[in-house]
C-alpha positions as CSV (number, residue, x, y, z in Angstrom):
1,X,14.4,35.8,7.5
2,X,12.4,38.9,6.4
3,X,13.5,38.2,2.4
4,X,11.5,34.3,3.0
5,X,14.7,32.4,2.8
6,X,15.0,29.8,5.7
7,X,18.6,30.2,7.1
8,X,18.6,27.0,9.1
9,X,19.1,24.0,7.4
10,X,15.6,21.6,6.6
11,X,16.2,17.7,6.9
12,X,13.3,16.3,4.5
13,X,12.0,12.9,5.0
14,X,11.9,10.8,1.7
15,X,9.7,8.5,1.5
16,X,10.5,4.6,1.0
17,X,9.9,4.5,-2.6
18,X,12.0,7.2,-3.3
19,X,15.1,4.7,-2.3
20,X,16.0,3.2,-5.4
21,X,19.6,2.1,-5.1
22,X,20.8,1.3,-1.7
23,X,24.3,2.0,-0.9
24,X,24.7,0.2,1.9
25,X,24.3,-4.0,2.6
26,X,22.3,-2.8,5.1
27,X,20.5,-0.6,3.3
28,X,20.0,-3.6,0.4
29,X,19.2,-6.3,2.9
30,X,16.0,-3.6,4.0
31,X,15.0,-3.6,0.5
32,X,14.9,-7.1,-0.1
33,X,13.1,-7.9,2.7
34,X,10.1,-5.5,1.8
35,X,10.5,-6.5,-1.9
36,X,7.3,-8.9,-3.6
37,X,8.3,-12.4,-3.2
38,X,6.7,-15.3,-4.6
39,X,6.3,-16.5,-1.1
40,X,4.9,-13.5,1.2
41,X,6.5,-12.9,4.9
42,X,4.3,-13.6,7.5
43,X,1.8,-10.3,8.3
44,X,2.7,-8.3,10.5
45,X,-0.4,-6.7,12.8
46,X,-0.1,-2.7,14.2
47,X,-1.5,-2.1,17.1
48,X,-1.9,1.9,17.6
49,X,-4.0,4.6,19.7
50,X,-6.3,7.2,19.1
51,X,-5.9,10.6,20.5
52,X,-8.4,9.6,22.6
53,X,-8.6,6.1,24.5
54,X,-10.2,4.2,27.4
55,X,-8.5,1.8,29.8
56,X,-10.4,-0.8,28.5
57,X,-8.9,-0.1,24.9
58,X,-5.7,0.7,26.3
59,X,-5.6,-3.1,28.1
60,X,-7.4,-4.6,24.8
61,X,-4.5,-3.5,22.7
62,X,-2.0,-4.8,24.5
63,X,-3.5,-8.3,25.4
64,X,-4.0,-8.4,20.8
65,X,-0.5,-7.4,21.4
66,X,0.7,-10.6,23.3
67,X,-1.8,-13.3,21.5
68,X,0.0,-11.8,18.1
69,X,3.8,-11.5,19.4
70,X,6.1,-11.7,17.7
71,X,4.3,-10.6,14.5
72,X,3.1,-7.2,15.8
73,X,4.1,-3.8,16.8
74,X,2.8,-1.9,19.9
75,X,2.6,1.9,19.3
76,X,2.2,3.0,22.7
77,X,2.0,7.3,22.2
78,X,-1.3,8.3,21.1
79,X,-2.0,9.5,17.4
80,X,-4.6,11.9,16.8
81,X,-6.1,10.3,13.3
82,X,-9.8,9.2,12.6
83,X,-9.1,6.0,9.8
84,X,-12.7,6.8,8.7
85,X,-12.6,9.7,7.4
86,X,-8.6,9.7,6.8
87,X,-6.5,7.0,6.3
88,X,-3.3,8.6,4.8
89,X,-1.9,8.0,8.6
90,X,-3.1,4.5,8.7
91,X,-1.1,4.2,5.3
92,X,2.1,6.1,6.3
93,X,2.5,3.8,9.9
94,X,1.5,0.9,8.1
95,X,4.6,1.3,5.4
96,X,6.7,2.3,7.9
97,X,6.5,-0.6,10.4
98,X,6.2,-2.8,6.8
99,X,2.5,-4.1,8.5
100,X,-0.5,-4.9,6.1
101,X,-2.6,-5.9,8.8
102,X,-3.9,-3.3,11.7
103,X,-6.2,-2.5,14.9
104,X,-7.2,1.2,16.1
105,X,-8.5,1.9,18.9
106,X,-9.9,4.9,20.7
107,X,-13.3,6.3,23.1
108,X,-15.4,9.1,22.8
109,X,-19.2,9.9,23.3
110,X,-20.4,8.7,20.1
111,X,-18.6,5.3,20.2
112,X,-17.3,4.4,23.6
113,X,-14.7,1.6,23.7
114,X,-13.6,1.2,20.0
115,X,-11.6,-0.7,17.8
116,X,-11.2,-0.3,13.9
117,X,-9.8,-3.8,12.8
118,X,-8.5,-3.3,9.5
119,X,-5.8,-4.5,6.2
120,X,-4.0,-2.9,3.7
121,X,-3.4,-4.2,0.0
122,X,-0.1,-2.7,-1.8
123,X,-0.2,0.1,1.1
124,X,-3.6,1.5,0.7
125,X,-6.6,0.4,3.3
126,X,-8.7,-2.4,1.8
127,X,-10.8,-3.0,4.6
128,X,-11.5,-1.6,8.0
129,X,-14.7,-2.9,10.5
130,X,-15.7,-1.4,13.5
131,X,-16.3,-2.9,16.7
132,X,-17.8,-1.2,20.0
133,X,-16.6,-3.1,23.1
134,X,-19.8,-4.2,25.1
135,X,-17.7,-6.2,27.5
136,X,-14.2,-7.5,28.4
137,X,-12.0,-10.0,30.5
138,X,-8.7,-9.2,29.7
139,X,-5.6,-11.8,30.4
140,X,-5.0,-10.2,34.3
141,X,-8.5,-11.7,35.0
142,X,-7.8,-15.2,34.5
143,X,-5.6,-16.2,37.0
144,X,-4.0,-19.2,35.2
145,X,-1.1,-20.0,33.0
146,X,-0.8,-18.5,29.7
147,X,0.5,-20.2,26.0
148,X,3.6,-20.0,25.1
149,X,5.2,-16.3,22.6
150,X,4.1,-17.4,18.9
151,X,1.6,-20.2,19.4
152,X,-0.6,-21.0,16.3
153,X,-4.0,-20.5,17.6
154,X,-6.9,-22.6,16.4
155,X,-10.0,-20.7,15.1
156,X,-13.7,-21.7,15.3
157,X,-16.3,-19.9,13.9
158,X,-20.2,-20.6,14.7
159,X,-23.5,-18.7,13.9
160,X,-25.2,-18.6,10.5
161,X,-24.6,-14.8,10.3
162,X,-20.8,-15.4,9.3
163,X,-22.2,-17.5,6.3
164,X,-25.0,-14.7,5.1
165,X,-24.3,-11.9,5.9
166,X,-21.7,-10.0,3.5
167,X,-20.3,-7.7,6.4
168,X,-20.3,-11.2,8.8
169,X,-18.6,-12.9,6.3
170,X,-15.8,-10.4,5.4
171,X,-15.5,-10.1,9.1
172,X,-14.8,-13.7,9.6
173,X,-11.7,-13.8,6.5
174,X,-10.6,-10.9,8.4
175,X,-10.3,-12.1,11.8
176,X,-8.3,-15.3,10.4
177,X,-6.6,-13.0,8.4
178,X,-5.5,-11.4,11.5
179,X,-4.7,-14.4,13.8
180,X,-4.2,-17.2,11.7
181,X,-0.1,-16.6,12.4
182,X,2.2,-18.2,10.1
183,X,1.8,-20.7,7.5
184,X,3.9,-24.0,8.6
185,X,4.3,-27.7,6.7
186,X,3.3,-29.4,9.6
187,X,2.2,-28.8,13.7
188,X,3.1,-31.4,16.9
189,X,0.5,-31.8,18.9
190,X,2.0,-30.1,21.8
191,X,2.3,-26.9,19.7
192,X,-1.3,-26.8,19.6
193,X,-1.9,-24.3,22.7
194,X,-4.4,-22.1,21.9
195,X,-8.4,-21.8,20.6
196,X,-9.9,-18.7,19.3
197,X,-13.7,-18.9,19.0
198,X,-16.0,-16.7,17.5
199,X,-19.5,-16.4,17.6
200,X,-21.9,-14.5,16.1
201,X,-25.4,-14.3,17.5
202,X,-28.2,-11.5,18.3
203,X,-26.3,-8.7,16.2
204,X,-23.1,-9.4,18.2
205,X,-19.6,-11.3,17.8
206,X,-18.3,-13.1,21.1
207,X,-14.6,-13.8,21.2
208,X,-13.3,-16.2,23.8
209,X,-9.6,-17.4,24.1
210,X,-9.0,-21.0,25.6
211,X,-5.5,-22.8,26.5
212,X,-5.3,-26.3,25.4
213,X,-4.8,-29.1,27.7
214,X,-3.5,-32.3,27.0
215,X,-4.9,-34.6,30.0
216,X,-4.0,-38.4,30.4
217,X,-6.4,-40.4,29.0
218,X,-4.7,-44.2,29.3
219,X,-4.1,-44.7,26.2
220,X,-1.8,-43.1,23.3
221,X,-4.3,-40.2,22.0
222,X,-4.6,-37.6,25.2
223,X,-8.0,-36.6,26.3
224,X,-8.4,-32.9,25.6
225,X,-10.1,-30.1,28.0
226,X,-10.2,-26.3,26.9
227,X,-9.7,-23.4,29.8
228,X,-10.4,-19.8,29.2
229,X,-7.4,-17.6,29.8
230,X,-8.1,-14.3,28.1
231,X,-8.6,-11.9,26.8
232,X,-13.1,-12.1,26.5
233,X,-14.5,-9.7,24.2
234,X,-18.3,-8.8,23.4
235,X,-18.4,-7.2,20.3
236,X,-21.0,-5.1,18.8
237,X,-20.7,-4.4,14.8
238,X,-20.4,-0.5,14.0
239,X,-19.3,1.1,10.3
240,X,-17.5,-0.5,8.1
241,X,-15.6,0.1,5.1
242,X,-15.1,-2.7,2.4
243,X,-13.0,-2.9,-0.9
244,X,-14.9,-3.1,-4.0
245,X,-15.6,-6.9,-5.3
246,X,-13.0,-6.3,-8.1
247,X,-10.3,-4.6,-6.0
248,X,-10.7,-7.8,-3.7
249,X,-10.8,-10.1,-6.9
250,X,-7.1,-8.2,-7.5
251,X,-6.0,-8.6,-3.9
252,X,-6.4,-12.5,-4.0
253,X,-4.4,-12.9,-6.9
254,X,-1.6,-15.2,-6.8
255,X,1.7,-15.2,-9.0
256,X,1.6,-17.9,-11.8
257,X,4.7,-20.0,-9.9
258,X,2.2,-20.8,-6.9
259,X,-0.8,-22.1,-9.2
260,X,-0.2,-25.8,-9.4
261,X,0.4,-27.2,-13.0
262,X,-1.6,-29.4,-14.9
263,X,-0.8,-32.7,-15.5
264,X,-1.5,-34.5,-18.3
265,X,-3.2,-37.5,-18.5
266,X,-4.1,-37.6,-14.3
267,X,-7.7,-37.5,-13.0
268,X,-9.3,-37.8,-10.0
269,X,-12.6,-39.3,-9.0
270,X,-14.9,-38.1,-6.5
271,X,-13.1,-40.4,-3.4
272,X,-9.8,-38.7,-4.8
273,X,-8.3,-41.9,-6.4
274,X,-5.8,-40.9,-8.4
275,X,-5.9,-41.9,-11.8
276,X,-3.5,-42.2,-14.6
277,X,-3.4,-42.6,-18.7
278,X,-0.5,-44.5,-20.3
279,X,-0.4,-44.2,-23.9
280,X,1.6,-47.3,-25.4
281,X,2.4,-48.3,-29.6
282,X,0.5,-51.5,-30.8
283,X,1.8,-54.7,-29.3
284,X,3.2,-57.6,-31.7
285,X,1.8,-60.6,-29.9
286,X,3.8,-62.7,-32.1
287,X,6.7,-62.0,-29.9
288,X,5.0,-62.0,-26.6
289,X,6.9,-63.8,-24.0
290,X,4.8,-66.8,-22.7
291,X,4.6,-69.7,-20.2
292,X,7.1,-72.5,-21.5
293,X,5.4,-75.9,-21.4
294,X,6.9,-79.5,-22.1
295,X,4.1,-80.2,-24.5
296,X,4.4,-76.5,-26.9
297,X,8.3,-77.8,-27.3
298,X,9.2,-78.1,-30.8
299,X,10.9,-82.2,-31.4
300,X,14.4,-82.3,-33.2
301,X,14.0,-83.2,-36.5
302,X,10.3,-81.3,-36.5
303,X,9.6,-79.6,-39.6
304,X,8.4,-75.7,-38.7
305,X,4.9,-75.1,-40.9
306,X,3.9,-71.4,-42.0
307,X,0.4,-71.8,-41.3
308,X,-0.3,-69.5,-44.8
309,X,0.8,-72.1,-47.0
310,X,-0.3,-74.6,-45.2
311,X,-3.4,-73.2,-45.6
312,X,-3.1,-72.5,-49.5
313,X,-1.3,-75.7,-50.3
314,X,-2.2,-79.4,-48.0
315,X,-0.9,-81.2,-50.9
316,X,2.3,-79.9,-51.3
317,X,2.9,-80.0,-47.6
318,X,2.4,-83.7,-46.9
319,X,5.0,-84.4,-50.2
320,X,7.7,-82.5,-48.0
């Protein structure tokens, strides 16, 4: 109105951390669930679009999407943001759809076919690469059969550039970052369905996704042949933006209850033999347990000698 008072009521968005006591089970069970934990959830990826994409990024996003199901979330309305130069909307989706892990992508002039792979720590960007999309296959161009929703993929790096090079390298924990899926005790055989390779090589990363399959091979271990099935990405490295070494130091940290305690007195050599100490008191060998023999039997009527006095006094053990 004309004296600056609103006279329609305002709904204001709180923010997440302003919850501090839920009143609801629902409510609690939301809280818990995005709570620390000794044991972290699985991460989850967002997926989201720029105000402006291609339909090359708008098919790369989604074939991420289904490699990364069900630990992801498709935004599929664009957002007009640049992570680059600000990442407070990177930061506000990624609390909101509880994801620490995150790819971007979007086209223009400058940088044609682009995708910002990124990760957060405590809700604030840690990292965030660029990659330019030189060329891509997505999963509609291989026209075979596809792994199965949730597979744990295998990942193979190879080129020297992910072992010296400081961007390469934090590329590389990245990418496994992103696609190693969840952590598991133990995988069949048959679960093993999928191979993610990446190679860098010329100043650019190739990413090929292959289907594993098991073949007959006569006898109980199955001969093994790898067939691409999408999606096929040439990458070229852009900008970048990496976390400091000690905020990255900080990020790695792991609770005390996870560290593995000591134990006393247990070594291992360089073949990882396990070796142990056992402390034990003096043995008394005078009352050690031996062999019984016919011939160490003592005769009735046998007189027992204390070998001291025999010792000290021959004479006076013959007069006995």
């Amino acid at each position: 109105g004309s004296d600056g008072r609103c006279r329609f009521p305002v709904r204001v968005m709180a923010g997440l951390e302003s919850v501090s006591k839920p009143k609801t089970k629902r409510a609690k069970r939301f809280l818990e669930k995005r709570d620390a934990k000794v044991i972290e959830n699985t991460k989850n990826a967002l997926l989201i679009k720029g105000g402006n994409t291609s339909e090359t990024v708008t098919r790369a996003l989604r074939d991420i999407y289904s490699l990364k199901k069900p630990n992801a979330v498709l935004y599929k309305k664009k957002n007009i943001t640049r992570p680059f130069e600000d990442q407070t909307s990177m930061e506000f989706f990624s609390k909101k759809s509880d994801s620490s892990l995150f790819i971007f992508g979007s086209h223009n002039k400058k940088r044609p076919h682009n995708l910002i792979i990124g990760r957060m720590f405590d809700y604030h960007v840690l990292d965030m690469i660029e990659l330019g999309i030189e060329k891509f296959n997505g999963l509609r161009d291989f026209k075979n059969s596809k792994s199965a929703e949730g597979s744990k993929p295998m990942l193979i790096f190879a080129g020297d550039l992910f072992d010296l090079d400081n961007d390469h390298k934090r590329l590389k924990n990245l990418l496994i970052d992103f696609f190693r899926g969840p952590t598991v005790p133990n995988v069949r055989l048959g679960g093993l369905e999928i191979v993610l390779h990446f190679a860098a090589f010329g100043g650019k990363i190739f990413m090929r996704s292959y289907k594993v399959l098991l073949k007959k091979s006569g006898c109980r271990t199955p001969r093994i042949e790898l067939e691409e099935m999408g999606p096929s990405f040439n990458f070229v490295l852009r900008r970048t933006h990496l976390a400091s070494d000690d905020l990255y130091k900080k990020s790695l940290k792991q609770p005390k209850a996870l560290k593995a305690k000591k134990k006393k007195n247990i070594s291992q050599d360089v073949f990882g033999t396990t070796y142990g100490r056992i402390h034990m008191e003096k043995q008394d060998l005078g009352k050690l347990q031996t062999r019984k023999m016919k011939g160490l039997k003592r005769r009735k009527g046998e007189i027992k000698v204390v070998p001291d006095e025999a010792e000290s006094s021959p004479k006076k053990a013959k007069e006995q």
